[in-house]
N, C-alpha and C positions, 0 to 999 in steps of 0.2 A: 506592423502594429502601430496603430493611434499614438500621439505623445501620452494622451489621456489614459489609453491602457498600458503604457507603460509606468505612466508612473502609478498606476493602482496595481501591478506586479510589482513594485520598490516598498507600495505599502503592506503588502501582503507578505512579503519576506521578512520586513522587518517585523510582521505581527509575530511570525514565525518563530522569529529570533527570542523575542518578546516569550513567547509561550514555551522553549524550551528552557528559559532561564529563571522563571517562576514571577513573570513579574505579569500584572495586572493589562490586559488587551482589551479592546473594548470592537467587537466584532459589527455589523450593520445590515439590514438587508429589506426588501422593500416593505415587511411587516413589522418592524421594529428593530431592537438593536440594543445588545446584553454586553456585560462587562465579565469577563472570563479570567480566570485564574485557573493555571489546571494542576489539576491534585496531584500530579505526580512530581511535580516540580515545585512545588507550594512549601514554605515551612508556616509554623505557628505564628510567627511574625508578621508572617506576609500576609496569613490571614485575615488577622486581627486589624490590621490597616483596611486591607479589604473590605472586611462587615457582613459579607455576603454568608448565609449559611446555608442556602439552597444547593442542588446539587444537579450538573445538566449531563445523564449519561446518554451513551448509544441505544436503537433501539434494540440491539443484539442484547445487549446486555441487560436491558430494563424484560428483555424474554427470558434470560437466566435467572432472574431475580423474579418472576412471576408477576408482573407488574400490572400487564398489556390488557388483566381485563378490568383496569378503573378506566372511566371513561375519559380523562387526562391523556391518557395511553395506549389506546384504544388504535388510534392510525399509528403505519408504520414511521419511524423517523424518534428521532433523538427524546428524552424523557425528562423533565422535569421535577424533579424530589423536594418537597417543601421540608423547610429544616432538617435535611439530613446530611448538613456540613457540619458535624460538631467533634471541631480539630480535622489535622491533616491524617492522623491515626487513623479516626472513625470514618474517614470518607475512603481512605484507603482498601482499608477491609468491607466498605462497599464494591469498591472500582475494580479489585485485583481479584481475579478468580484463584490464585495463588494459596490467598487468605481464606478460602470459602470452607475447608476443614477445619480450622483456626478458630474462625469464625463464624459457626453456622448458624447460629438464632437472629437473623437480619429484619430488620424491621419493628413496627408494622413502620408501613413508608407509607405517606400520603403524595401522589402525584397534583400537580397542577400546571397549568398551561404556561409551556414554556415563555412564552413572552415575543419572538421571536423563532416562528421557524425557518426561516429561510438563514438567517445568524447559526443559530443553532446547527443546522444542516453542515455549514461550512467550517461553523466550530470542527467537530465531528472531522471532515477531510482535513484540516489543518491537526489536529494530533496525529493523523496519521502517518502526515508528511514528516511529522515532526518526530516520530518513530516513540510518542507517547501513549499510557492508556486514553481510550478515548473519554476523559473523566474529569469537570469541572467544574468548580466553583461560581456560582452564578449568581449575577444582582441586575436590577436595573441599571440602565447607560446612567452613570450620574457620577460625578469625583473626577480622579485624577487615574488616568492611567498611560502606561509607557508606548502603548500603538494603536492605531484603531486603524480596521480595513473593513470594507463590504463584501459579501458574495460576490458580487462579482470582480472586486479585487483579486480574490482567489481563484476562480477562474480563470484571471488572465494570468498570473504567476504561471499558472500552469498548462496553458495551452499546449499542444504542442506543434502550435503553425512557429512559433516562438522557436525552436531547435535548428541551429544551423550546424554546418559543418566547420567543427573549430580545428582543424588538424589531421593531415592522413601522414602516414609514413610505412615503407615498405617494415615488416616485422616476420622474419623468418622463425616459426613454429615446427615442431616435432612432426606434425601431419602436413606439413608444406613448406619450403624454405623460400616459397617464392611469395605468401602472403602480404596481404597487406593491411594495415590497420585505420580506421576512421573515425577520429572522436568527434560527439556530437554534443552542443551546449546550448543553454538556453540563457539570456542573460544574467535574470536575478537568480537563475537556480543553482541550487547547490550538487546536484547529480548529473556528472557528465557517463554518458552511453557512448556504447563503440560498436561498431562491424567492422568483423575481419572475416576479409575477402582472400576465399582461395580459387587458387586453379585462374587461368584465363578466360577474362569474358568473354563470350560469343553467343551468337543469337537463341539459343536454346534460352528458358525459363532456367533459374539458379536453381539449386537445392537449399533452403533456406530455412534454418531451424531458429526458432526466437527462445533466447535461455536467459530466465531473471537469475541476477546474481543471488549465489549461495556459497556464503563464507565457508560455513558448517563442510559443503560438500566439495565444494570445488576445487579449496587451496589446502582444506583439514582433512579432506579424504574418509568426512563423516560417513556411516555407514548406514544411518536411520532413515537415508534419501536416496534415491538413486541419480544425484543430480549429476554429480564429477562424473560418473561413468558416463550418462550421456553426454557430458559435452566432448568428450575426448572421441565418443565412439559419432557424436556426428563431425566433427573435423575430419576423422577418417573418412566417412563415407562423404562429405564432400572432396577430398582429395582425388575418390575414386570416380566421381562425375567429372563431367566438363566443368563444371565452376559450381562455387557456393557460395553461403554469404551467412556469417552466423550472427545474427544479432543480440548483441550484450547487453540484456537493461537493469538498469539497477533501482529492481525494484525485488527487495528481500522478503521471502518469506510473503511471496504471494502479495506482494505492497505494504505489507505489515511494518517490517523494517526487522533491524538486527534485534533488538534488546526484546520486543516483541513475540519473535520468533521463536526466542529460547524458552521464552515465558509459556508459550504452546506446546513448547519439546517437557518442559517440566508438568505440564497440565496432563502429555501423553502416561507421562511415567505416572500418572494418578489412573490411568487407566483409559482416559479420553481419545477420542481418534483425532486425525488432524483437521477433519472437520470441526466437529463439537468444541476443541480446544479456541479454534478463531473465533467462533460465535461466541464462547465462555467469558472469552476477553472483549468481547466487546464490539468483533471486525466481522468483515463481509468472509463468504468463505473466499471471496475472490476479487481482492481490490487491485489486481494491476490495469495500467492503463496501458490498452491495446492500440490505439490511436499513434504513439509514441513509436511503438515498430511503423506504423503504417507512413508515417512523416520519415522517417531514417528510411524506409524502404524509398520513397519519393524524391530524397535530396539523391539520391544512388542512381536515381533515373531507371528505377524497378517496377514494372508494372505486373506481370506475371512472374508465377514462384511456383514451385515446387515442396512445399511447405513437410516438412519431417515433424512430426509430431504424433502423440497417443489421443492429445485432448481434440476431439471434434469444435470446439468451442473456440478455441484460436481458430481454426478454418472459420467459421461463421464472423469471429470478431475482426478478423484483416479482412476479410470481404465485405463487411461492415464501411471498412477504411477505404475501399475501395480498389483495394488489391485482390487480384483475380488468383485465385490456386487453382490451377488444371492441376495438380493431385496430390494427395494426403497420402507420405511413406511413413507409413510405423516406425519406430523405433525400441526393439525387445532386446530387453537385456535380463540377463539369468537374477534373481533375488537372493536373501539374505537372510539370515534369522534375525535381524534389527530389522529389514524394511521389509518384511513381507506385509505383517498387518498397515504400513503407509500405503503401499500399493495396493492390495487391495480393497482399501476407501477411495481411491482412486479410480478405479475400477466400479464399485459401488456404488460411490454418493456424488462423486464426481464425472460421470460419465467417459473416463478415461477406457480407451480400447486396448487392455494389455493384450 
C-alpha cells in the first residue's frame, strides 16, 4: 500500500474512534462532505455544540419507516430527514427499531437531499464497523470537529490486500492435536482473523469452511443459531479428510457486530425473522466481507478448496475472490425448537440449501 493510502487508513480509524465515542467527525467525498455525530453515541451536550438537527439514516431503514416514496428518497442509499434531530431521545426512537412499539406515531418526516452521497454512503459502513445503529446527526462540513476522513479513506482502512499474517503457532484442538493456528492482521484495524489448519497438507484441494464469529453460539452454546454446532461438526469432518482449513472471521452477526446483533435477537422475540430484524435496524441482510476469506485463503498459498457450506452465495462470493471451489459439501445438522424458524429463513429468504 501507498504511504498516501496508508495514512488515509490512520484517518479513517481515528474517524472510527471519533464515531464510537460521540464526538463530531466530519466525513468527505467527491460530492461534498457532511459533519456527522452519530446518535447512538451522541448525548444532549454533544448535540447542542453540534447544531445539526437533521438526521442521515440507512436506506434500510428510511424503507422501515416508509420514506422511499418522496422523491429525496426515491434511489437506493442513505436518507436524509430535515429537522428530525430534536434531542438525542427523539432521534433515537427514530433510529432504533427497539423503540418502534414504544414509539409508533413517527413522523410526518420531510426528506431532503443528503448533501453528500458518496460521505454519506461511507458514513453508513463506518457505523457498521463501529458495531453502531447506522443513525446520525447531520450538518454542513463547517465548525470544529475531532476527525475527518473521505470515502476513500474508508476504503483503504479496509481493504483487504492490507491483511498479513501476524503469527502462526502449532494449537492442539479436540478434533486434531496436530493443528495449527494463523492470525491474520491488518494494520490500522482493530479485528484480527485466524485459520486453523488441520490434518497434513498435500496436493488434494482442503476441505474449507468459512465461520463468522458468534459469541452467542460458539463459546455460550446459544441455541437460537446453529452456529457452535457447525463449527465443531466441521473440524471433525475436516479431521476425517486429508486436510482442512477453517477460517475465523470476525465479522458478528453477519457484519452487524455484537451489540447489534442482539438488537436483531430482541426484534425476533417481537416476532421478526432474522432477515426483516437486519433491515428493521437499518443493515444489509448480508454485510460480511467475503474478499477477507479470499486474501487469508491467498496468504496460505490456497487456490483450490473444497468449500463446506449450505449458502450457495459464499461459493459465488470466493469465486468472485478468485478462488476456485471444485465442490460445495453440505453441512446438516438435526434443529431445535429455538432455531428451527432461524433455519428456515435461511432456507427461504436466504437461499440457504438445508
Amino acid at each position: 500500500m501507498s504511504d498516501a493510502a496508508a495514512a488515509g487508513a490512520r484517518r479513517a480509524a481515528r474517524a472510527i474512534d471519533a464515531l464510537r465515542r460521540g464526538w463530531p467527525l466530519r466525513v468527505g467525498g467527491a460530492d461534498g462532505a457532511l459533519d456527522l455525530l452519530a446518535v447512538e453515541s451522541a448525548s444532549d451536550a454533544a448535540l447542542a455544540e453540534f447544531g445539526g438537527a437533521d438526521m442521515l439514516l440507512s436506506g434500510e431503514r428510511a424503507v422501515t419507516l416508509k420514506l422511499t416514496n418522496q422523491r429525496a428518497a426515491a434511489t437506493p442509499g442513505p436518507v436524509r430527514l430535515a429537522g428530525a434531530g430534536d434531542g438525542v431521545a427523539a432521534a433515537l426512537a427514530v433510529a432504533d427499531p427497539a423503540l418502534d412499539l414504544t414509539h409508533p406515531l413517527k413522523g410526518p418526516f420531510r426528506t431532503v437531499a443528503t448533501g453528500g452521497e458518496a460521505a454519506a454512503a461511507a458514513a453508513m459502513t463506518m457505523a457498521r464497523h463501529a458495531g453502531l445503529l447506522p443513525a446520525f446527526f447531520v450538518r454542513p462540513a463547517a465548525g470544529d470537529v475531532e476527525a475527518e476522513c473521505t470515502d476513500g479513506d474508508v476504503a483503504a482502512l479496509l481493504d483487504p490486500a492490507r491483511l498479513a499474517i501476524a503469527a502462526r503457532a502449532r494449537l492442539p484442538v479436540a478434533a486434531s492435536e496436530t493443528a495449527e493456528i494463523v492470525a491474520f492482521r491488518s494494520p490500522e484495524e482493530a479485528s484480527d482473523h485466524v485459520a486453523l489448519v488441520i490434518g497434513r497438507r498435500d496436493a488434494n484441494p482442503p476441505v474449507v469452511r468459512l465461520h463468522s464469529e458468534c459469541l452467542t453460539g460458539d463459546v455460550l452454546g446459544s441455541l437460537k443459531c446453529d452456529c457452535g454446532p457447525q463449527l465443531h461438526a466441521a473440524l471433525h469432518a475436516m479431521a476425517d479428510a486429508p486436510w482442512g482449513v477453517l477460517l475465523y472471521l470476525r465479522q458478528e452477526g453477519r457484519g452487524i457486530g455484537l451489540v447489534n446483533k442482539l438488537r436483531a435477537y430482541a426484534l425476533q422475540d417481537q416476532g421478526y425473522d432474522t432477515v426483516d430484524a437486519n433491515l428493521r435496524l437499518g443493515f444489509p441482510v448480508e454485510a460480511r466481507d467475503f474478499a477477507i476469506a479470499g486474501r487469508m485463503l491467498d496468504l496460505l498459498g490456497i487456490a483450490r478448496i473444497r468449500l463446506m457450506t449450505n449458502n450457495p452465495e459464499k461459493v459465488a462470493r470466493l469465486e468472485k475472490e478468485g478462488v476456485e471451489v471444485v465442490e460445495r459439501i453440505p453441512l446438516a445438522l438435526p434443529t431445535n425448537p429455538h432455531n428451527e424458524r432461524y433455519l428456515a429463513t435461511k432456507r427461504d429468504r436466504t437461499g440457504h440449501q438445508l
